[in-house]
N, C-alpha and C positions, 0 to 999 in steps of 0.2 A: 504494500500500500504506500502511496505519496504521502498519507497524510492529508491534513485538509486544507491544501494549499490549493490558489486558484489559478495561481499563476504557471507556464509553462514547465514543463517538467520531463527528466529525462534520466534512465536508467543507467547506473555505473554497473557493467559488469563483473569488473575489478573488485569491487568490495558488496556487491551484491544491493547497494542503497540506492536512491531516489535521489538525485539535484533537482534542486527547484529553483526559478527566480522570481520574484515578488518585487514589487514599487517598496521603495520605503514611504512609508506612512506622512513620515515630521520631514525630507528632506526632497524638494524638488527637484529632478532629474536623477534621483538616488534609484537603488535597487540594489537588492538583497540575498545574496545567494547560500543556501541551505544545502545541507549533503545528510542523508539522515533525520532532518528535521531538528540541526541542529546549525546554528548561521556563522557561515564561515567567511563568508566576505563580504566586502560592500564597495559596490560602483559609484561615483557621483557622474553623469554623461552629461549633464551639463556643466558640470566645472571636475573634471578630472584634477586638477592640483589639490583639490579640497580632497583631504583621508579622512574620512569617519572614524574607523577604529585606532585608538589610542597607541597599540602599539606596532600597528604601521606607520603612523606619523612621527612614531621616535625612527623608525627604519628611512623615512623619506627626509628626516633633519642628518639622517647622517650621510645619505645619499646627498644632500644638498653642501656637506663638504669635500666630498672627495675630488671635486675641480672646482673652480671657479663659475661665480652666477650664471646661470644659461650659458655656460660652455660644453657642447656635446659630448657624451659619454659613452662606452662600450659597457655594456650592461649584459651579465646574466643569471637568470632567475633560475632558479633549482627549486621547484613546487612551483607552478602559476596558480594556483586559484582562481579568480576573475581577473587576471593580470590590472590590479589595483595599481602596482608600484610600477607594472610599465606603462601605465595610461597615466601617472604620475612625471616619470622622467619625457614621457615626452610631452608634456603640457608644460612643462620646467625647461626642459634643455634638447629643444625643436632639434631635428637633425641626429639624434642618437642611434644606436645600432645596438638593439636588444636580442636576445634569445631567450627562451624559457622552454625549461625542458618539465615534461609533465607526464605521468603515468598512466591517467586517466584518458585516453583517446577520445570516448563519449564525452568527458569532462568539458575537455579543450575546445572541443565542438560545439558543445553545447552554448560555452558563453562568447565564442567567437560571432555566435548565430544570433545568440538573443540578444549582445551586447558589443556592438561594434566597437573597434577599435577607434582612437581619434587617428581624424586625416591624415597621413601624411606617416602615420607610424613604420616606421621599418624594424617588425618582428619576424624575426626564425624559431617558429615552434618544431620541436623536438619529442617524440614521444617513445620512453622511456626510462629505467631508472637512471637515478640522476647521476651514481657513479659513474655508471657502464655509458651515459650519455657524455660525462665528460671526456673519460678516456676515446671518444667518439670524435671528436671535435675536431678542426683540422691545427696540426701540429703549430704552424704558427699566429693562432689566435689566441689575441691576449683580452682582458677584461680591467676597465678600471674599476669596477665593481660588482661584485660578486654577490647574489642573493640567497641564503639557504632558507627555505620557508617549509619545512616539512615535518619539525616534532612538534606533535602538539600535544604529550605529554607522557609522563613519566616512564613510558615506554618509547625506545626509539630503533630505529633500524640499526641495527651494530655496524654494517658497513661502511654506514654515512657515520655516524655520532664516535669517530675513530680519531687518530690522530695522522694516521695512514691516508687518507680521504681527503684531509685538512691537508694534507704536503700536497696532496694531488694538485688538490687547488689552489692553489699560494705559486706551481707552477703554471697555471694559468691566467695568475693576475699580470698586470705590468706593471711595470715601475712604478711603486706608490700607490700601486691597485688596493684597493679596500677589501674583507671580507667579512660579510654580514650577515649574523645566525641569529633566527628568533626561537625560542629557547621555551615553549611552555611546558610548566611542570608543577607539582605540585609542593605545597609549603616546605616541606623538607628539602626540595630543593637540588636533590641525589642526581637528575640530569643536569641540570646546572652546572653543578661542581664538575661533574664527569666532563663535559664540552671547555669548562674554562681550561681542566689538565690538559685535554687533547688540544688544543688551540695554543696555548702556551710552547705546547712542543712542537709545534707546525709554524706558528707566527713570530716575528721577532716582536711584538707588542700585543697585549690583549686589553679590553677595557668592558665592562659590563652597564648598559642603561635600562631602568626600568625606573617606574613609579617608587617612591623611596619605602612604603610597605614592603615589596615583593621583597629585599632583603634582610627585613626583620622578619621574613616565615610565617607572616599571618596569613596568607592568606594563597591559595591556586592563581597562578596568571603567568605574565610572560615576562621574559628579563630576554633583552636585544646583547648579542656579544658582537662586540666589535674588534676584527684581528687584522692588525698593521704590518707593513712591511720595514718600519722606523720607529723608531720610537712612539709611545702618542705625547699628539701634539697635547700640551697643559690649555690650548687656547680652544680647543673642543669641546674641554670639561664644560667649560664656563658657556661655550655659546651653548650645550646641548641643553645645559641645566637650564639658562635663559629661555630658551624654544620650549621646551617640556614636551607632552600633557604635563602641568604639576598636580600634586608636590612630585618632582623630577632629582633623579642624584645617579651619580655616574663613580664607578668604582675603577678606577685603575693602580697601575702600581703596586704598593705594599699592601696599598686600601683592599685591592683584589684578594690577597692572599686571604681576606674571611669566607672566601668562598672555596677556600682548596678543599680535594675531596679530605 
């Protein structure tokens, strides 16, 4: 069963569940997309810059540093959901060169159909997992940002949530290339800690942003790791905590080490 959704809807093979996409209710040109009858992304097609969920707008503030304001960027997405953060970079930084590799074939179809891209997007969808799609890639393509969007909680795929994985792709960035892990899990926090060890050993720099709860343990949600090819820059802290959602706190350095497993 769909569920009592009215909106379009389409069957994932893959995990045997229902996608649905719905209008959102409060948000003009929004829409909502559900896998399970549980909501997993959210489009705005009238203003693509705009991110509804909280902790993709900490992933689009960090995306907003890794070049210079609307300066195009090589982006790729490992999980697309409603490709949110590429209808993002390119409403931000016109002229970019994305990929997104994605598991779900019906998935990708489905919201390419019901939710067009904006004009002018230059996406290469990929369908497959995200290791086996990396190693896929052609040898001399590099990325200045790197998107991992696939744990969404305290279980994760061992092949990805590695540190093995993380080298993989640390040789895929470039110079200065960014990589960016959204991280959901629950209060104890056990993948967390697990992704900042493997990250640490694959990046020359790791730094953690979430809502400043999430690392007192209260509560289930998501913490964004972010893993550098230089040091991190001390002028991120400041701007990321500035941008938020707040209350916003950004862990690096030795701050980091309260998250070791």
């Amino acid at each position: 069963m769909a569920g009592n959704s009215t909106g379009p809807s389409r069957f994932l093979r893959a995990t045997g569940q229902h996608a649905t996409i719905e209008p959102d209710a409060f948000t003009a040109g929004g829409y909502v997309l559900s896998i399970g009858g549980a909501e997993q992304s959210h489009v705005n097609l009238a203003h693509p810059e705009d991110v509804f969920y909280e902790y993709l707008r900490r992933v689009a503030h960090l995306v907003d540093l890794a070049a210079p304001p609307g300066a195009p960027l090589r982006a790729l997405h490992l999980g697309a959901g409603a490709l949110t953060l590429a209808r993002y970079i390119q409403a931000t930084r016109p002229g970019s060169v994305q990929y997104a590799v994605e598991l779900e074939r019906e998935l990708l179809d489905f919201v390419l159909r019901q939710l067009p891209l904006p004009e002018g997007t230059d996406l290469h969808t990929i369908i497959g997992d995200a290791r086996e799609a990396l190693g896929g890639l052609e040898p001399e393509l590099r990325f200045d940002v790197v998107i991992l969007d696939i744990f969404s909680g305290p279980e994760a795929p061992e092949h990805i949530a590695c540190a093995g994985f993380y080298r993989e792709v640390r040789e895929k960035l470039a110079p200065g290339g960014l990589l960016v892990v959204n991280v959901g899990d629950e209060p104890a926090l056990t993948l967390v800690r697990s992704q900042v060890a493997a990250l640490r050993e694959a990046m020359r720099d790791v730094a953690a942003f979430a809502e400043s709860g999430m690392f007192a343990g209260r509560y289930p949600g998501n913490i964004i790791l972010a893993g550098t090819q230089v040091p991190w820059p001390q002028e991120w802290t400041a701007e990321l905590v500035a941008r938020g959602p707040h209350p916003a706190q950004v862990l690096a350095g030795v701050d980091l080490d309260r998250l070791s497993p």
